[in-house]
C-alpha beads as a LAMMPS data file, in Angstrom:
LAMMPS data file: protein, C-alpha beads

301 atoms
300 bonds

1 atom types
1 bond types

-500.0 500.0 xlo xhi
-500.0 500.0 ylo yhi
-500.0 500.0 zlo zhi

Masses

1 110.0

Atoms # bond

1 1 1 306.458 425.008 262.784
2 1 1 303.034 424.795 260.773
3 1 1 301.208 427.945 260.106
4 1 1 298.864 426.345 262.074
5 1 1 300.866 426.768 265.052
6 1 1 302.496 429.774 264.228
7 1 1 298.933 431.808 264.483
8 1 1 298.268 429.736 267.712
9 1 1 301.551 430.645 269.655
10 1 1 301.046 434.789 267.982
11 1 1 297.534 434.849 269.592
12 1 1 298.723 433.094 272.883
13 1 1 302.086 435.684 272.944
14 1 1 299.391 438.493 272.318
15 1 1 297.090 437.388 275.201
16 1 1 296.251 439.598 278.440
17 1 1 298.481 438.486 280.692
18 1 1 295.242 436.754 283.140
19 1 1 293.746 435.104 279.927
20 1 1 297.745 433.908 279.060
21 1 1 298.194 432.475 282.652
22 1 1 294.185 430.913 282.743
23 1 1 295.511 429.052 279.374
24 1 1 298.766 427.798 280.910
25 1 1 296.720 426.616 283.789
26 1 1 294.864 424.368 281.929
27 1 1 298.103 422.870 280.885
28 1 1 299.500 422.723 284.868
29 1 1 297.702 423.864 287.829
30 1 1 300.478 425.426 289.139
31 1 1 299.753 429.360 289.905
32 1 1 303.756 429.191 290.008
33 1 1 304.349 427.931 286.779
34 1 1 301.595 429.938 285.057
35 1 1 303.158 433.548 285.913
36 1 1 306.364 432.248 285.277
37 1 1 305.676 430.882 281.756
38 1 1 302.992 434.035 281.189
39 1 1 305.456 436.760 282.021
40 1 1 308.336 435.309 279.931
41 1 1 305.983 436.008 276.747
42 1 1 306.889 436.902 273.989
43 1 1 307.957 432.898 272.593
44 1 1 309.613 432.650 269.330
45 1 1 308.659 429.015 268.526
46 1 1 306.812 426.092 270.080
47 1 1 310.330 424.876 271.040
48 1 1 311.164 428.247 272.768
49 1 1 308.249 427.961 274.457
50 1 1 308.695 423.966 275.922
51 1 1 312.119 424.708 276.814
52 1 1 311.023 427.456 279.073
53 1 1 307.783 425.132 280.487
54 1 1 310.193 422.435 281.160
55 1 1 312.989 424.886 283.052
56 1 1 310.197 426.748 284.806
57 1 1 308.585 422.955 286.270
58 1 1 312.247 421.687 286.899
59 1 1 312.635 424.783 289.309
60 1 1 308.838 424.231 291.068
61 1 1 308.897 424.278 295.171
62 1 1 307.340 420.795 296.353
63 1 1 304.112 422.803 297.407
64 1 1 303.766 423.720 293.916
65 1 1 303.913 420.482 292.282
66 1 1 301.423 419.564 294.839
67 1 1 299.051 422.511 293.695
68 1 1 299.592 420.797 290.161
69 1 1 298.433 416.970 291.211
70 1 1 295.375 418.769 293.574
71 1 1 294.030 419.106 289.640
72 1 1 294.275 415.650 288.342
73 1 1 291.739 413.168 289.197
74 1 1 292.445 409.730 290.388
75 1 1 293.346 407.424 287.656
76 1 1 290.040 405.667 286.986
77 1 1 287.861 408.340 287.811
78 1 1 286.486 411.217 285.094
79 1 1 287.100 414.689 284.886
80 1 1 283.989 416.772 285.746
81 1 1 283.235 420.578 283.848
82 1 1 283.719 421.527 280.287
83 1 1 286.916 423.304 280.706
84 1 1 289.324 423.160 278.322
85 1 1 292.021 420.881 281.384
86 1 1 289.055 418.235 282.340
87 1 1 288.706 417.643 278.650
88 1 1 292.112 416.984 278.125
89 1 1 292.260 414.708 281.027
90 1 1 289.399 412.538 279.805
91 1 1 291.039 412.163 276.694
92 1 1 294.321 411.205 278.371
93 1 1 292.487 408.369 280.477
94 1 1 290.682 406.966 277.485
95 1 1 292.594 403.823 277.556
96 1 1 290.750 403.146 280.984
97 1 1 287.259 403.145 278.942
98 1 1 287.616 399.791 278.150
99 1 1 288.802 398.272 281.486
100 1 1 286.174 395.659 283.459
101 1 1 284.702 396.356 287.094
102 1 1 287.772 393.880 288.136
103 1 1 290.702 395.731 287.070
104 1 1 288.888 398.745 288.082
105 1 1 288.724 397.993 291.269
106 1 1 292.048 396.766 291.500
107 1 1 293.287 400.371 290.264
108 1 1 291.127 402.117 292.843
109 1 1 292.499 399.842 295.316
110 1 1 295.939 400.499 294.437
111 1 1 295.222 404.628 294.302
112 1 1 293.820 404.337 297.907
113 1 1 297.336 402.404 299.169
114 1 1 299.224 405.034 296.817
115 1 1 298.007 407.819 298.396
116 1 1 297.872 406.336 302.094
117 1 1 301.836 405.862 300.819
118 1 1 302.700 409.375 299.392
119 1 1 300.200 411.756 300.903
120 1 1 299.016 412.944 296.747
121 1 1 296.809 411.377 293.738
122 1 1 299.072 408.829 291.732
123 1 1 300.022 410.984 288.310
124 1 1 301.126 409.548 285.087
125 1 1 301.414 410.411 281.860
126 1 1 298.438 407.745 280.684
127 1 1 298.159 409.014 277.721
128 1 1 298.234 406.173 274.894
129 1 1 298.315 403.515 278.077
130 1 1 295.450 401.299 278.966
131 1 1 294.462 400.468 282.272
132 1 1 296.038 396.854 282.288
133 1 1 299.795 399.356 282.162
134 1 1 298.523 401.814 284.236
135 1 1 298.222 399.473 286.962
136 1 1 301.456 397.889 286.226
137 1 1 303.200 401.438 286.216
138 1 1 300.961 401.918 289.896
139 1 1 301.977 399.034 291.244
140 1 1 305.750 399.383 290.692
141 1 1 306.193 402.637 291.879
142 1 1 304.348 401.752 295.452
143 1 1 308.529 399.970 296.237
144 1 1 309.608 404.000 295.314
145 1 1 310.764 405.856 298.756
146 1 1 309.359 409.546 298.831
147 1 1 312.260 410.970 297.069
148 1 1 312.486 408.750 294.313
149 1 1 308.710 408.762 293.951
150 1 1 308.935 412.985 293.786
151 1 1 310.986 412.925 290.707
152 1 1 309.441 410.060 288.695
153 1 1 306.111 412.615 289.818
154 1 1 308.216 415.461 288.380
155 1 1 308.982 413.624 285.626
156 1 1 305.162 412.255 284.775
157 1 1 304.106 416.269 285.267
158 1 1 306.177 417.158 282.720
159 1 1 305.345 414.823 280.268
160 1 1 301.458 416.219 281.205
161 1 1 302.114 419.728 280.387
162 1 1 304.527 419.185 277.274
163 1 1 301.696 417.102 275.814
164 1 1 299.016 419.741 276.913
165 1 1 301.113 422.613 275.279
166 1 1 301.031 421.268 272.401
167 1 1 297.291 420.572 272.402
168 1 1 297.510 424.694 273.524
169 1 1 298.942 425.525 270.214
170 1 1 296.188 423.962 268.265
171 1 1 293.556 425.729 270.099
172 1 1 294.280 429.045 271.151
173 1 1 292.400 431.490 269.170
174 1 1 293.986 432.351 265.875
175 1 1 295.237 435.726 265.390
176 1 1 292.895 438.864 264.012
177 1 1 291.955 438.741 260.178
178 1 1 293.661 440.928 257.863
179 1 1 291.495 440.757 254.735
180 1 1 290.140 444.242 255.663
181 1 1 293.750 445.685 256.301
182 1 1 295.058 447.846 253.614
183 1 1 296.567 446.262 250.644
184 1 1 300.541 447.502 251.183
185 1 1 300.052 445.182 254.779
186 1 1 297.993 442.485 252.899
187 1 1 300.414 438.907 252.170
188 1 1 300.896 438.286 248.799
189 1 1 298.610 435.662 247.591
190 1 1 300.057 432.144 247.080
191 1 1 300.718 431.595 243.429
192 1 1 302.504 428.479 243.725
193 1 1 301.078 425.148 243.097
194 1 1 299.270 423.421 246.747
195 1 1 301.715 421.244 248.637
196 1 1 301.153 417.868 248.717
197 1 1 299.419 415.817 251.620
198 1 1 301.300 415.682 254.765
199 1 1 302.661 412.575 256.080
200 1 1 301.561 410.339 258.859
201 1 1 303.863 408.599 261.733
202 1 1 303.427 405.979 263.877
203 1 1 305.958 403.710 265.670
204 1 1 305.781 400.575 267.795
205 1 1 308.419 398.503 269.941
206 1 1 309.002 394.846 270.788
207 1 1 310.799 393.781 273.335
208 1 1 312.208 390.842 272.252
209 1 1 314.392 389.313 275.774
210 1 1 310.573 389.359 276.786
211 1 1 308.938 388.170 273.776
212 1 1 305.681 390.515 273.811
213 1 1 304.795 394.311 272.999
214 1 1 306.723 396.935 275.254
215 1 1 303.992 398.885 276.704
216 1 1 304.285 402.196 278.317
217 1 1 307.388 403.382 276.982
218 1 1 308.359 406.996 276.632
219 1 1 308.832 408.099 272.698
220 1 1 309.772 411.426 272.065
221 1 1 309.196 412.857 268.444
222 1 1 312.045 415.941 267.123
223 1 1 312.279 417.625 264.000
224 1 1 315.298 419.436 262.604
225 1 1 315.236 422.806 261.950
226 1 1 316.845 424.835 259.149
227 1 1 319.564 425.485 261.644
228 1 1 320.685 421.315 261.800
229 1 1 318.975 422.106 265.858
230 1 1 316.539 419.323 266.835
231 1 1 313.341 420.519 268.039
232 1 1 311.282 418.630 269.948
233 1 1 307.761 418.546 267.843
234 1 1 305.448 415.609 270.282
235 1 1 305.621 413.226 273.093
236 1 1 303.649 409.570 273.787
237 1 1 303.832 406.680 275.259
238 1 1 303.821 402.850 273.595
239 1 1 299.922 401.603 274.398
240 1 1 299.403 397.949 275.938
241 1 1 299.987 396.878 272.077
242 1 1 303.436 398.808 272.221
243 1 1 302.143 401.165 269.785
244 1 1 302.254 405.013 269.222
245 1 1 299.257 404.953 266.630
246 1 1 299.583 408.981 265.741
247 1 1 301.625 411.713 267.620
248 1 1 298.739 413.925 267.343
249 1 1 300.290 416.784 265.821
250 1 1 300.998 417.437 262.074
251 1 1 304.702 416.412 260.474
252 1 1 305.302 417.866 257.095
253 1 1 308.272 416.946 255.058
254 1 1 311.244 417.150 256.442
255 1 1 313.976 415.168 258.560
256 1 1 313.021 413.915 262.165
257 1 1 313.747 411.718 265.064
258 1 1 312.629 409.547 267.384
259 1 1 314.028 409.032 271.010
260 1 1 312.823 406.206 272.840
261 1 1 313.088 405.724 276.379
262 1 1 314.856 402.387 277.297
263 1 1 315.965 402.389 280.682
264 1 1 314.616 399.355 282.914
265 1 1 313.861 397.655 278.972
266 1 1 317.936 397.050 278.081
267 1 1 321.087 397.660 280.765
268 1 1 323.075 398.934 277.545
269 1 1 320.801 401.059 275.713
270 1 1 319.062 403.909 278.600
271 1 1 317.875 405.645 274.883
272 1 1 317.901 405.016 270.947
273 1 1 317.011 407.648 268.632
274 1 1 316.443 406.723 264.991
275 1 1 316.897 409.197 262.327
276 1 1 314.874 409.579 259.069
277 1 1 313.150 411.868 256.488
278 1 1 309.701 412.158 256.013
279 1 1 308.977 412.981 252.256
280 1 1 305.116 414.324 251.392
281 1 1 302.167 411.786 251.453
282 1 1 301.932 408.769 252.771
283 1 1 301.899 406.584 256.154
284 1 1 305.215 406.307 257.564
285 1 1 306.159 403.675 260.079
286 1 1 308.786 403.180 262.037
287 1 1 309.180 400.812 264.474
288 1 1 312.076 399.362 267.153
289 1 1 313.255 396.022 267.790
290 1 1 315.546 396.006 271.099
291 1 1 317.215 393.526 272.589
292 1 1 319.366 393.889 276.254
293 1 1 322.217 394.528 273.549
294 1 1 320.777 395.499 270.403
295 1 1 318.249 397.173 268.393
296 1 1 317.099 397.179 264.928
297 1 1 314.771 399.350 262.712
298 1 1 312.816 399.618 259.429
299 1 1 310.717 401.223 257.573
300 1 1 307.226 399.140 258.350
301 1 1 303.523 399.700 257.013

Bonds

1 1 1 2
2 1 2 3
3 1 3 4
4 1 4 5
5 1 5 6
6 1 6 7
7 1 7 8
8 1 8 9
9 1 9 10
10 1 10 11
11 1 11 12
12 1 12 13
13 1 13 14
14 1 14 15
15 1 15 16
16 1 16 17
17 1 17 18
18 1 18 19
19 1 19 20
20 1 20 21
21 1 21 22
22 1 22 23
23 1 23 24
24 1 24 25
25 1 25 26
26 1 26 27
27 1 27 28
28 1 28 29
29 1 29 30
30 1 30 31
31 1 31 32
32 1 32 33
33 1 33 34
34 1 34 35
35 1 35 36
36 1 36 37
37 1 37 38
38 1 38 39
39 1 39 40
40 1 40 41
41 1 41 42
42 1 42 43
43 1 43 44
44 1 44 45
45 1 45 46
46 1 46 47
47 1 47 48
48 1 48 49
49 1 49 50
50 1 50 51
51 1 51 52
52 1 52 53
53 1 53 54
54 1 54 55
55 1 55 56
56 1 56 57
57 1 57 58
58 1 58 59
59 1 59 60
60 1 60 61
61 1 61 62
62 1 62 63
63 1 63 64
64 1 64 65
65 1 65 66
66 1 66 67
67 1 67 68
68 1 68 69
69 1 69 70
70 1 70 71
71 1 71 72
72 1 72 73
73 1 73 74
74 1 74 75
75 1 75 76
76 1 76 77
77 1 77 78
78 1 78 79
79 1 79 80
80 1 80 81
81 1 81 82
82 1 82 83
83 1 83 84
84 1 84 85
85 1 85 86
86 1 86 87
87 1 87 88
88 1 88 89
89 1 89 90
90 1 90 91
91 1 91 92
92 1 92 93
93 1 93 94
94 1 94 95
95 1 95 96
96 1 96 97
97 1 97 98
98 1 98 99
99 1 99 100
100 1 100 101
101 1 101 102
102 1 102 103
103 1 103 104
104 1 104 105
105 1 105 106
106 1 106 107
107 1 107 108
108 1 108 109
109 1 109 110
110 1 110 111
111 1 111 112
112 1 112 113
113 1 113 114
114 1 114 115
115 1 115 116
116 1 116 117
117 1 117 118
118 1 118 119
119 1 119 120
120 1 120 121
121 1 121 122
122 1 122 123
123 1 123 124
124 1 124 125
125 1 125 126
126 1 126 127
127 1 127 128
128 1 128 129
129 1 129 130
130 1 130 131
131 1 131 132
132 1 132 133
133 1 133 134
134 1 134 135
135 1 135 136
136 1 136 137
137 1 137 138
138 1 138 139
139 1 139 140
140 1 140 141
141 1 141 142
142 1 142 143
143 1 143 144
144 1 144 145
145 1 145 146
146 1 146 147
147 1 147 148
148 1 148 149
149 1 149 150
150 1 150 151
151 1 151 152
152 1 152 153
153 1 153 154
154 1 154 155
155 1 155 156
156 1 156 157
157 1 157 158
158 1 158 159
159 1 159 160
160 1 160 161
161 1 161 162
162 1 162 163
163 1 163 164
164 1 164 165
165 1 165 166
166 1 166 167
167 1 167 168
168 1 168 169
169 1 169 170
170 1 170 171
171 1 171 172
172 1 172 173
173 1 173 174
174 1 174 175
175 1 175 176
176 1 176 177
177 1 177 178
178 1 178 179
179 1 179 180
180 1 180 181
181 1 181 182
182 1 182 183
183 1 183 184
184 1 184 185
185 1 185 186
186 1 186 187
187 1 187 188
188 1 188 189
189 1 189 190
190 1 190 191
191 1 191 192
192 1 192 193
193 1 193 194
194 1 194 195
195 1 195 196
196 1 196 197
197 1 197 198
198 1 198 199
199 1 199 200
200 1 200 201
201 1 201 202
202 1 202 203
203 1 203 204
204 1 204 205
205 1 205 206
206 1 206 207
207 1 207 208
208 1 208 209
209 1 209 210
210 1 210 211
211 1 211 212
212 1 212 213
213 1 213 214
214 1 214 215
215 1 215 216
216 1 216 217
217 1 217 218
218 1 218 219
219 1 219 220
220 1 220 221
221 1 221 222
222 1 222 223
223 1 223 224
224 1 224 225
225 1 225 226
226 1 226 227
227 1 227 228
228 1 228 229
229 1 229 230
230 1 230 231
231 1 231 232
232 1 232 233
233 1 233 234
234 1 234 235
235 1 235 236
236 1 236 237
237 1 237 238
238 1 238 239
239 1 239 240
240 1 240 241
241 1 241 242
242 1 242 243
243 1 243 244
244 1 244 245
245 1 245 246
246 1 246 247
247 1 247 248
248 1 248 249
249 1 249 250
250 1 250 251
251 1 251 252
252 1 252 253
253 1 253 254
254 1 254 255
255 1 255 256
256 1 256 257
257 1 257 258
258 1 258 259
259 1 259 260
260 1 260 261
261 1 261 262
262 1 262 263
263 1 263 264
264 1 264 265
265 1 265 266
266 1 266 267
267 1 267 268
268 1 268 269
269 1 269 270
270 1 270 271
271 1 271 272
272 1 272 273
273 1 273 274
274 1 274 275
275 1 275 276
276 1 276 277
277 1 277 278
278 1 278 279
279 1 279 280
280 1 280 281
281 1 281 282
282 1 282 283
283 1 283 284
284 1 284 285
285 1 285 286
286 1 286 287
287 1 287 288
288 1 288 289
289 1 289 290
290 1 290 291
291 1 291 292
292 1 292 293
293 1 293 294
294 1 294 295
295 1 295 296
296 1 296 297
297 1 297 298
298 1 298 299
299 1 299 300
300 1 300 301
């Protein structure tokens, strides 16, 4: 965990407990969720914290989740105010900025039959997706019966709020100063010589049975810890170019994964994680090849 992140999660542990549940609900709308995830305070680590968002939104009451989507606009339509969850949500929709009056109204279309289907706004994770797989995505989950459609909702909601947690941690306010605390609590100054630039990540996957980019899938990014554990550091999904361009979050040196989501891609593979270590400086690419019974990797530019 950066130190970065470490003041962020102190100053969100050390929170009033209102202000701590106000900041989760920016991440889910859930007053459920927000309590839960609030009163369980004090987190040790970003993963500490995840683990208990993701057991907490697993356990959610229907009416709850529901509470969540009343939050999200309509895919295709902007997030009003200046709050910290509407700006998020623009950001997450910017791959519909660039989508014609056409496919716009073909998505607005398709929310309107969604909704007439489902009785809720059509949530996904769009974050990284443009509006050419957003439709796609809407489109094939209008053949879902209400059950199925629930969890893939579940699913896409907790994609939202992992991402949005993360985004938490590198805005919550940082912890007090101590430059006017005495000097027996004051750190010891850092004599050692500046670590070198962090390194960047991207990935990208080709599906090659279909011959073309594979858009919209799920890529997890891990880190492991000093303990061997994998920790799981960022989240995206493949844009309409099948690319993860940045993971939005900083990875210093170290050894880390990537899990990507294959089911519906390959009837062998449902997931392939690919191992490697980062070293400091530098781009770092890493893409995926898969075939229905096969996969391949590299390190790319």
């Amino acid at each position: 965990m950066t130190d970065a992140t470490r003041g962020a999660l102190d100053a969100f542990n050390a929170l009033p407990a209102q202000a701590a549940r106000d900041a989760l609900l920016a991440c889910c709308a859930s007053a459920a969720f927000a309590a839960e995830v609030a009163g369980r305070r004090p987190y040790a680590d970003a993963a500490d914290l995840h683990a208990a968002s993701a057991g907490v939104l697993a356990r959610l009451d229907w009416p709850d989740v529901e509470q969540a989507l009343a939050a999200h606009p309509r895919i295709g339509e902007r997030a009003t105010g200046d709050g910290r969850d509407a700006a998020w949500s623009r950001g997450e929709q910017a791959g519909m900025d660039g989508a014609d009056a056409a496919l716009r109204r073909e998505i607005a279309a398709g929310n309107r039959a969604y909704e007439a289907e489902f009785g809720h706004v059509y949530l996904v994770c769009a974050t990284g997706l443009g509006a050419g797989a957003l439709l796609a995505a809407l489109r094939a989950r209008l053949g879902n019966d209400p059950a199925a459609e629930r969890a893939v909702v579940r699913t896409e909601l907790a994609k939202i709020t992992a991402l949005r947690l993360d985004r938490l941690l590198t805005t919550a306010p940082a912890p007090p100063s101590r430059d006017h605390a005495p000097p027996s609590e004051r750190a010891a100054p850092d004599t050692g010589p500046p670590p070198g630039p962090a390194p960047t990540l991207s990935t990208h996957v080709l599906d090659a049975a279909a011959g073309r980019p594979a858009a919209g899938t799920p890529v997890t990014l891990e880190r492991r810890d000093a303990a061997g554990e994998w920790r799981r550091v960022a989240a995206a999904a493949t844009d309409e170019d099948g690319r993860v361009r940045s993971f939005g979050t900083a990875t210093p040196p170290g050894a880390y994964r990537l899990v990507f989501d294959c089911a519906g891609r390959s009837p062998f593979f449902p997931e392939v994680s690919v191992a490697f270590v980062l070293a400091a400086g530098g781009h770092f690419h890493v893409p995926l090849l898969l075939s229905p019974f096969a996969y391949s990797t590299y390190r790319g530019s």
